[in-house]
C-alpha positions as CSV (number, residue, x, y, z in Angstrom):
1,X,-3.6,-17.2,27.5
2,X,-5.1,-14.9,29.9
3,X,-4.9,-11.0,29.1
4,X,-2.9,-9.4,32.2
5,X,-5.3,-6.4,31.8
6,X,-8.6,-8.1,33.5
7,X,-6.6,-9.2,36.4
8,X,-7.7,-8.2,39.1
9,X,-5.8,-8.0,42.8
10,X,-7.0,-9.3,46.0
11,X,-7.8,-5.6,47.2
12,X,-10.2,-4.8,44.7
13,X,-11.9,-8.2,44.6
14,X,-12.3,-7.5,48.6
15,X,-13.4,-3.7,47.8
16,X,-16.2,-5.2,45.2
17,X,-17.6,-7.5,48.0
18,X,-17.5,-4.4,50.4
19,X,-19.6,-2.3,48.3
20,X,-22.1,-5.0,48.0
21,X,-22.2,-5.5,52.0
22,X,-22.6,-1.4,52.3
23,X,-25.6,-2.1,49.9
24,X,-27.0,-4.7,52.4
25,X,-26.5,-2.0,55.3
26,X,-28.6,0.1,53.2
27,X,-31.0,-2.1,52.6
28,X,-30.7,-3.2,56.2
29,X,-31.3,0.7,57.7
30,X,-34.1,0.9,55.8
31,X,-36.0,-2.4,56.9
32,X,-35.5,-0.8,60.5
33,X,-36.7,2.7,59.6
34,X,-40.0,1.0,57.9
35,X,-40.3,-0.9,61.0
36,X,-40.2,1.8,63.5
37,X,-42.0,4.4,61.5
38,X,-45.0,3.8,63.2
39,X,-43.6,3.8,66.5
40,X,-41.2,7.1,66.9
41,X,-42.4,9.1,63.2
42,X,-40.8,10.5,60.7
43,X,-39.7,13.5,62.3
44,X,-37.7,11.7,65.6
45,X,-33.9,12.0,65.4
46,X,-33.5,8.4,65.2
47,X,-35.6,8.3,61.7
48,X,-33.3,10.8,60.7
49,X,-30.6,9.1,61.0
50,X,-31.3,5.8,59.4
51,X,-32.0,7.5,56.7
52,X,-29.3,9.2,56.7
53,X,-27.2,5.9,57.4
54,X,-29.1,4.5,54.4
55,X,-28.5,7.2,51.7
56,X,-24.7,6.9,53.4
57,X,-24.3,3.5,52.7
58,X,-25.7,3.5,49.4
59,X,-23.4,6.1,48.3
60,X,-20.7,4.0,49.5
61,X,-22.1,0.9,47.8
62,X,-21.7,2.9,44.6
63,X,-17.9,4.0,44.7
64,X,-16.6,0.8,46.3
65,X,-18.5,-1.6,43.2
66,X,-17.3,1.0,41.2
67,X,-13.7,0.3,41.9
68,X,-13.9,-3.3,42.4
69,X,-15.5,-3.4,39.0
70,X,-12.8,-0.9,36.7
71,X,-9.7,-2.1,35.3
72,X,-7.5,0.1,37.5
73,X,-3.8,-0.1,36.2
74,X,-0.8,-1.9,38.1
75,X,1.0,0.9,40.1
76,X,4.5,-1.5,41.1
77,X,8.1,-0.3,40.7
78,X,9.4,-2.4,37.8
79,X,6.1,-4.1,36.7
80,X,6.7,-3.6,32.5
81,X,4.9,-6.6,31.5
């Protein structure tokens, strides 16, 4: 018999694999600020902000495995099982 507790409901399955595709975007914005470090420098606006995308996207990463990972509670009407 499987424990009702570990269940887990299609929004926070879907909220697990969205914090693992923010993880790739970070991943991703900092492949293209490696890549075009050479060209436009560390200082250029556009450096800037793929790192900032990067540390953005990371952070997100965090909170959304986060969630999709706890055992959050059921919050229904009626739900006493």
């Amino acid at each position: 018999m499987k424990d009702k507790s570990s269940k887990k409901c299609k929004t926070q399955k879907s909220v697990y694999y969205l914090g693992i595709v923010s993880f790739i975007a970070s991943v991703t914005c900092l492949v293209i600020l490696y890549l075009r470090i050479d060209d436009s420098g560390l200082k250029n606006t556009i450096s800037a902000s793929l790192a900032a995308s990067s540390f953005f996207f990371a952070s997100v990463g965090v909170v959304l495995t986060t969630i999709g990972k706890c055992n959050l509670p059921s919050f229904k009407i009626g739900d006493h099982d």
